[in-house]
C-alpha positions in Angstrom: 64.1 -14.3 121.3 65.5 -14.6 117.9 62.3 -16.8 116.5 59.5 -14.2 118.4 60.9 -11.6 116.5 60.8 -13.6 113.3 57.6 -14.9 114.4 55.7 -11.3 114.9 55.7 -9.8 111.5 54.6 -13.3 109.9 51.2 -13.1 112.4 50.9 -9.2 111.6 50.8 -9.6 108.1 48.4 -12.9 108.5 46.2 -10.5 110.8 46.1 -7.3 108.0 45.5 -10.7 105.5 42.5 -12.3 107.4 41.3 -8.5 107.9 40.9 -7.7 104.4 39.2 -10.6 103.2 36.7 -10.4 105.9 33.1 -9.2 104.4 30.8 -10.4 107.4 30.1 -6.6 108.7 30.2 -5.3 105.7 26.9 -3.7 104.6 25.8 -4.4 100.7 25.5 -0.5 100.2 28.9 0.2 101.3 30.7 -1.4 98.0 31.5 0.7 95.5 29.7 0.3 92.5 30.6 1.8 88.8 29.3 5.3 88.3 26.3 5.9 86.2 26.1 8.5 83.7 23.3 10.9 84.2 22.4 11.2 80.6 21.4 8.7 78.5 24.2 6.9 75.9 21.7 8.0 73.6 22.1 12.1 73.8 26.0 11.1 73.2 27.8 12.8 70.1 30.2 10.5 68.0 33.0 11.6 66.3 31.5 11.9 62.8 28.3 14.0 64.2 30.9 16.5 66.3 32.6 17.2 62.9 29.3 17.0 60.8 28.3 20.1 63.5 31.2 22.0 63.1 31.6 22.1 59.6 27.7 23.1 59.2 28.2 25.7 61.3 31.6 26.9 59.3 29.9 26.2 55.7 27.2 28.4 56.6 29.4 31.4 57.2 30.0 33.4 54.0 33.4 34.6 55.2 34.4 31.0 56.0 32.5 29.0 53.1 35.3 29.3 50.8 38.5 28.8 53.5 40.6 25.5 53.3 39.7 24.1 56.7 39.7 20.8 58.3 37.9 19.7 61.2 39.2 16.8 63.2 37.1 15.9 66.3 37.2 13.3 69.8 34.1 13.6 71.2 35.2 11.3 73.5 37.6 14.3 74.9 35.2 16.6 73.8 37.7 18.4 71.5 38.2 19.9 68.2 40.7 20.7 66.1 40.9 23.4 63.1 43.1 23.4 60.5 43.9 24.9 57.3 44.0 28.5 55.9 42.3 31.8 56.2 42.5 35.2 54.8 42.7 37.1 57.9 42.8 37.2 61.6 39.0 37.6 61.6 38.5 34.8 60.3 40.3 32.8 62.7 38.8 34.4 65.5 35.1 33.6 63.9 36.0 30.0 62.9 37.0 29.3 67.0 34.1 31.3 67.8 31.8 29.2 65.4 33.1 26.2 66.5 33.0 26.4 70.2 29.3 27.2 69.6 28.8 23.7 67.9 28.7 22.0 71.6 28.2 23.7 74.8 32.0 23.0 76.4 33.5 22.0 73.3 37.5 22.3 73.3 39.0 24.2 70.3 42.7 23.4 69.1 43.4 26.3 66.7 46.2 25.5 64.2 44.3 27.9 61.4 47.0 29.4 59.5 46.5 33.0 58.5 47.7 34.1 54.9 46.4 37.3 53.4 45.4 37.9 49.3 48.4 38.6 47.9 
């Protein structure tokens, strides 16, 4: 008794073993394969162009032409971040608003300081 109840879990496991490795009813279009974009690598933004945008978009604003702001991007994550100054709440708001509009579904981090003329 003692060696069949040894014995059973060694011919389970060899069973769930053999199991796995066997591919003969397998059909070729049932492995998984690596998903494919459905844009080409081509229409994809670096980090470099993703700041390039934003900062057009920011230079061409009179308000925010002459604030101290950074841009930082991953386009990879598809994310922003602002930093710097600004004279007013305003100008926050438009710099996030600006930026957002750089890249449809662009995430903005906003750590835009805000320090009035004083």
């Amino acid at each position: 008794m003692k060696t069949f109840i040894w014995l059973m879990p060694v011919l389970f496991g060899l069973n769930v073993l053999f199991a796995g490795c066997d591919e003969r009813g397998r059909q070729p279009s049932t492995r998984m394969t690596a998903p494919t974009s459905a844009s080409p690598s081509a229409s994809k933004i670096n980090d470099f162009d993703l700041e390039k945008a934003v900062r057009a978009k920011l230079e061409d604003d009179a308000q925010l032409k002459e604030a101290d702001l950074s841009v930082n991007a991953i386009a990879e994550r598809n994310e922003i971040t602002l930093s710097g100054t600004v004279r007013s709440h305003a100008a926050r708001e438009r710099a996030i608003e600006l930026a957002k509009s750089a890249k449809p579904g662009i995430l903005v981090n906003d750590k835009i300081d805000v320090k009035p003329a004083g």
